[in-house]
N, C-alpha and C positions, 0 to 999 in steps of 0.2 A: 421291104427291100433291104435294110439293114440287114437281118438276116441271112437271105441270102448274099451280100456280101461280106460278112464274117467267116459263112461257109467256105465261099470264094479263097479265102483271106487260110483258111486251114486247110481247104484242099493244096493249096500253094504252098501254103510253109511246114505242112507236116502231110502230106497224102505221100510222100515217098515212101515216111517211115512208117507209114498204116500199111502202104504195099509189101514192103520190105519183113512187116511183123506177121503178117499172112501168108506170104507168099513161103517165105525162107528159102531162097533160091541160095543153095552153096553149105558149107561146110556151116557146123553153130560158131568157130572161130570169125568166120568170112561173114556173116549174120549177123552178128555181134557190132564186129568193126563199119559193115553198110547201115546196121541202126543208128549205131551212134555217127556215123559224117551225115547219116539225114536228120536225125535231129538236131545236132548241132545247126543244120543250113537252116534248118525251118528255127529255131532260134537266133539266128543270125540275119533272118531276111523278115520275120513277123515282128516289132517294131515299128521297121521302115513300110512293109505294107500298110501296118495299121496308121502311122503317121499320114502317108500317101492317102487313102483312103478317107481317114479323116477330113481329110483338105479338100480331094476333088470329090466325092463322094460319086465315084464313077467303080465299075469293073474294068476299067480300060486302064487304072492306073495297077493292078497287080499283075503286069507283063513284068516279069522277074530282068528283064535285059538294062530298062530305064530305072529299076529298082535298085540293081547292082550299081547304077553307074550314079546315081543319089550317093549311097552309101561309100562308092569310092571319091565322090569331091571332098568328105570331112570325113574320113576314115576314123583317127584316135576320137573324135570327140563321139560318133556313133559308136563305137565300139564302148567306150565308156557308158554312155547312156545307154544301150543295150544289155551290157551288163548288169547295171543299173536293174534296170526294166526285169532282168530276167533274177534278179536277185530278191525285188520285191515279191514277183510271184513264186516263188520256191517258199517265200517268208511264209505265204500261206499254207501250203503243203504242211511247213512245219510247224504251225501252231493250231492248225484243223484239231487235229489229234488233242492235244492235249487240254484244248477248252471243252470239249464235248463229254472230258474224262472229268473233269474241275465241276464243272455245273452238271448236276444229275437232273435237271428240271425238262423236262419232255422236248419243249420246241425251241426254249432258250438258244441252245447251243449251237444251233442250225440258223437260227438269226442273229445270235451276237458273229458268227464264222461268216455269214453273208454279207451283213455289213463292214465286218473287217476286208474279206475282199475286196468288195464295191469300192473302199477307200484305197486300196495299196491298189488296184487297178489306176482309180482318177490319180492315186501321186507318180505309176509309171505314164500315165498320158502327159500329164502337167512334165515330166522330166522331158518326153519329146517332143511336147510343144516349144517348150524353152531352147531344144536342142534346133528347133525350126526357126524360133525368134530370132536368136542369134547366129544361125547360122544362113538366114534366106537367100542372097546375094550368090551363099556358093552352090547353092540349089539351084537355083534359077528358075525354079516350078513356075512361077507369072511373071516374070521378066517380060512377056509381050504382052502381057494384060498393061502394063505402064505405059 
């Protein structure tokens, strides 16, 4: 089930701009610019689904409408911790490369890079846990569970 809601979780925050890079509806200008506002959405909303997600461990909680409206009660502080989040994972992108070139040893480099992952994924979760800790109240996600 996890699985299928990660898939969930990327049909939602990036299946526009999988459509959008196959389809290429419109000029390569006009392509360009619908890639990037869909990626940028599916980075600006994958976060908050995965936070979401995490807590209820439901498919009912990646309806994009209660998502948006999450992410507009603490706007600067998600937007920060989004960044956050999307800056650790780019960290990978950029250090893939260069330890695979550093270590010539066959499988090394593919598990020192996994575990590096595995770790900058748990410290952007821990970043939006924290952003949940302290911001619960303006959530209100279980407010009727009390």
């Amino acid at each position: 089930m996890p699985y299928l809601q990660l898939f969930g979780l990327l049909a939602l925050a990036f299946g526009a701009a999988l459509i959008i890079a196959v389809w290429r509806p419109g000029t390569e200008t006009q392509v360009r610019i619908a890639l990037f506002a869909a990626l940028g959405f599916g980075a600006l909303f994958a976060p908050m689904a995965m936070l979401a997600l995490a807590m209820f461990d439901s498919f009912e909680v990646l309806n994009p409408i209660p998502l948006a409206w999450s992410i507009l009660r603490v706007p600067v502080p998600y937007l920060i911790t989004a960044a956050a989040f999307e800056t650790v994972i780019v960290l990978y992108w950029f250090t893939d490369a260069p330890i695979r070139s550093l270590i010539p040893v066959p499988f090394l480099p593919g598990l020192i890079s996994s575990f590096l992952y595995l770790y900058l994924v748990t410290v952007g979760m821990r970043m939006l846990g924290l952003l949940y800790l302290t911001h619960r109240d303006e959530f209100g996600w279980f407010n009727r569970l009390r």
